[in-house]
N, C-alpha and C positions, 0 to 999 in steps of 0.2 A: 629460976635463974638461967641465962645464958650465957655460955662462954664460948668464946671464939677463938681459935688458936691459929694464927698463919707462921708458919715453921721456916720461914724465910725470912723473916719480920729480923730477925739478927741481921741479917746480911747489910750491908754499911751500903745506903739509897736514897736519893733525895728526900725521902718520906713516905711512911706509908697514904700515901693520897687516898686510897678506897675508904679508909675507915671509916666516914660520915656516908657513903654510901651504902656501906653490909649496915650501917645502924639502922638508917630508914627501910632498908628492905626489911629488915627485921618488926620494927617498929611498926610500918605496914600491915605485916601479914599478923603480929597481935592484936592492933587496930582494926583490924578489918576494911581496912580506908587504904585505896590507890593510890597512886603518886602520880604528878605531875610527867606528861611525858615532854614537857617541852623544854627543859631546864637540865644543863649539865654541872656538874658539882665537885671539888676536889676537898680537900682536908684530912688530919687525925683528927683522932677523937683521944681526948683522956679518960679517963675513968670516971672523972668527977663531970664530964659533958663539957667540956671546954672543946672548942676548935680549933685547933692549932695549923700554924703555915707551912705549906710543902713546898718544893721543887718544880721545878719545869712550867713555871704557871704561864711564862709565852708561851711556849710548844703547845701545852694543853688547851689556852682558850683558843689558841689559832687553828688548831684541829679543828675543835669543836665550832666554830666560825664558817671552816670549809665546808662544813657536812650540815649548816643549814641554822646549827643551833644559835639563838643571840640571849638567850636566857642562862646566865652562869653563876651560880654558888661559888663563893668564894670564901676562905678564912679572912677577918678580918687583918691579918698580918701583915695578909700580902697585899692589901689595897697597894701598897708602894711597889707593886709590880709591875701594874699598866700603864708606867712611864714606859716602859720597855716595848709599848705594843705598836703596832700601826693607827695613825689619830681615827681613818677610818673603824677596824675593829672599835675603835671605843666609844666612837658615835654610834654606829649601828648595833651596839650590846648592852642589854641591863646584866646590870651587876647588884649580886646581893653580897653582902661580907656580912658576914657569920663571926659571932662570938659562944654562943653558947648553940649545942644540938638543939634545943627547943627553938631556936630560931631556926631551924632547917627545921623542923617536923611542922611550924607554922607557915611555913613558905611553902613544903611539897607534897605534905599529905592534906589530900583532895578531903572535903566533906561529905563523907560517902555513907551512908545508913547500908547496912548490909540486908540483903533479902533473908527472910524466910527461910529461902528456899538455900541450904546448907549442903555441902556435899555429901553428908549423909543421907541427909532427907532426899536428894536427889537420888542417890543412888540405893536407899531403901523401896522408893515409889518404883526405881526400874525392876527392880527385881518382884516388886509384887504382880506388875505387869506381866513379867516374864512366867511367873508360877500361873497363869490366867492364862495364857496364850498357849492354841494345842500345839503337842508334839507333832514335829514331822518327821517321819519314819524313817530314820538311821537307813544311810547306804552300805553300812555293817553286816558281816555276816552274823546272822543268830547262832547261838551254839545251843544243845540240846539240854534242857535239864526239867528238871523234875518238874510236875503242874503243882502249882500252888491250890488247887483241887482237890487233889491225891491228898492225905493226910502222909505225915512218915511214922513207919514202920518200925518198934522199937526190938529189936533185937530178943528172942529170950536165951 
């Protein structure tokens, strides 16, 4: 299980807009499958995977519009938003609306087979590497002690 707690989530806001976002992140990195970098996205999320409509959805897609993006996730709620927008944004943007999260995890997680090669695995091989590779001789001072030669001496 995962739980997620945003401690602000009380405070009275257009909406928590990121929810369908921390999902896919989430859902990603158990997936093992990337996400789409070309697509901006807004929404809640319910409990039961419903997508529910936010706030500021001019502000937001017109942001996102400036900085390049024309691919936008959207609740299906707000489809009745982008009367509000400029006719240009709406010609030059896909728009997806969203009812349930499984249409966001089929829209933005890529089909990605994960390698082999595991962050442990990787970082198992570097350290075998590393036990195989000679020392190079500390710029430390040596301190004096006893030869591993010498046996020690038991006291009578």
């Amino acid at each position: 299980d995962v739980h997620i707690h945003f401690p602000s989530g009380a405070i009275p806001k257009d909406g928590p807009s990121a929810g369908i976002t921390v999902c896919l992140v989430i859902a990603s990195v158990m997936a093992e499958r990337p996400i789409r970098n070309d697509i901006a996205m807004t929404g809640e999320l319910t409990l039961r995977g419903r997508v529910l409509g936010v706030g500021g959805i001019k502000e937001k897609i017109s942001a996102a519009y400036r900085v390049g993006i024309t691919n936008i996730a959207l609740p299906k709620e707000n489809e009745k938003d982008l009367k509000e927008l400029p006719k240009e944004i709406i010609r030059k943007t896909k728009f997806y609306f969203l009812e349930r999260v499984d249409d966001l995890f089929e829209l933005c997680l890529m089909d990605f087979k994960p390698s082999i090669y595991t962050l442990e695995k990787i970082f198992a091989e570097e350290m075998e590497k590393a036990k195989k590779r000679p020392r190079k001789k500390s710029a430390t001072r040596k301190t004096r002690s006893k030869s591993k030669s010498q046996p020690h001496k038991k006291k009578k």
